[in-house]
N, C-alpha and C positions, 0 to 999 in steps of 0.2 A: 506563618512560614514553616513552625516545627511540623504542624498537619500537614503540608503541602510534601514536604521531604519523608515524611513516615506513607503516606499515601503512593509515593513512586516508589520507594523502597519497597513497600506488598505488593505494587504490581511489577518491578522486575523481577523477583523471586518468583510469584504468578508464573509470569510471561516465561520465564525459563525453563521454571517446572513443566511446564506443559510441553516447550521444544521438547523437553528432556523428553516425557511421557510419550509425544509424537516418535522419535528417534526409535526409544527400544519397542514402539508397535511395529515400527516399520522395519528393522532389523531386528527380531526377535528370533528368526529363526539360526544367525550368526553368532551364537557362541562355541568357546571352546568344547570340541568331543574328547576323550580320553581314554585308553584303554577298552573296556569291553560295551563302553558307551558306541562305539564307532557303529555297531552291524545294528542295534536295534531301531527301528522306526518306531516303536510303539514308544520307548524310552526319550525319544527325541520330539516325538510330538506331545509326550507330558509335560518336559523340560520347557518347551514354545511355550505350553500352557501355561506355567509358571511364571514364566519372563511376561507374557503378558496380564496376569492378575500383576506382576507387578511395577506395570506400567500402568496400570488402574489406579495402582496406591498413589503414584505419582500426582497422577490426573486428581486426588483425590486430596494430596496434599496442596497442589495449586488450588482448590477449590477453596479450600479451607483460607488460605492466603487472602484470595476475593472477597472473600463474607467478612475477612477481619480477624480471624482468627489466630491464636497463636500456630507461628511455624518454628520446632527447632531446628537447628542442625542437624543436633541428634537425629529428627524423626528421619527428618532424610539419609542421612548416614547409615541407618537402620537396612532403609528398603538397598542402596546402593551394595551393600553387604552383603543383602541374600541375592542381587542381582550376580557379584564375585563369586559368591557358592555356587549358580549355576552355572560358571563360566564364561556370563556374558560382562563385556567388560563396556560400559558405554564412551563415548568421545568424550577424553577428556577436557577439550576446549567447554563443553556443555558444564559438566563437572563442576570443574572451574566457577565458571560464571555464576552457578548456586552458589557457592562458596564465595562465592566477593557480595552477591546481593548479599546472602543470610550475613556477613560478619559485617557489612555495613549496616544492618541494622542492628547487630548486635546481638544476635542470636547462635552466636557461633560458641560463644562462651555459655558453661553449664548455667543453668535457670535464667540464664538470656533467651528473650524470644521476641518473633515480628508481629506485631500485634496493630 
């Protein structure tokens, strides 16, 4: 029964990560612009660029999830942070949702992870 609850546990974090990963492809081009960010196009399609490698990470940390692997918090926290540095801020309902799978499995506290 512990197998069966550790098994839906990696695949709702999975299944989230991946909403997550889908959202900011699909809205990557929606973050905040600022200052002298506003007129450049070249700056603006870097910034895409970026949001999108890291919506990859994402995609790469659900992967990791699937195989069994350990997921922390942290790791995702990580990419959510450089996602704020570019000003893209994803739906926090999504957010969330990592955030209940990963501390229901217990990954949420340091050297906890979903394995």
């Amino acid at each position: 029964c512990a197998e069966a609850k550790e098994n839906d546990m990696r695949h709702s974090a999975e299944s989230v990560l991946r909403t997550l990963a889908d959202h900011v492809r699909s809205t990557s081009g929606c973050f905040i612009k600022i200052g002298p960010e506003l007129a450049g196009t070249n700056e603006t399609q870097e910034k895409q660029g970026q949001i999108l490698l890291l919506a990859t990470e994402l995609e790469n940390l659900a992967n990791n999830a699937a195989e069994g692997h350990a997921i922390s918090y942290r790791q995702f926290e990580t990419v959510l942070q450089q996602l704020h540095k570019l000003g893209f801020f994803p739906e926090a309902g999504l957010v969330s949702q990592i955030a209940q799978a990963l501390v229901s499995s217990g990954a949420f506290d340091d050297g906890q992870h979903l394995s």
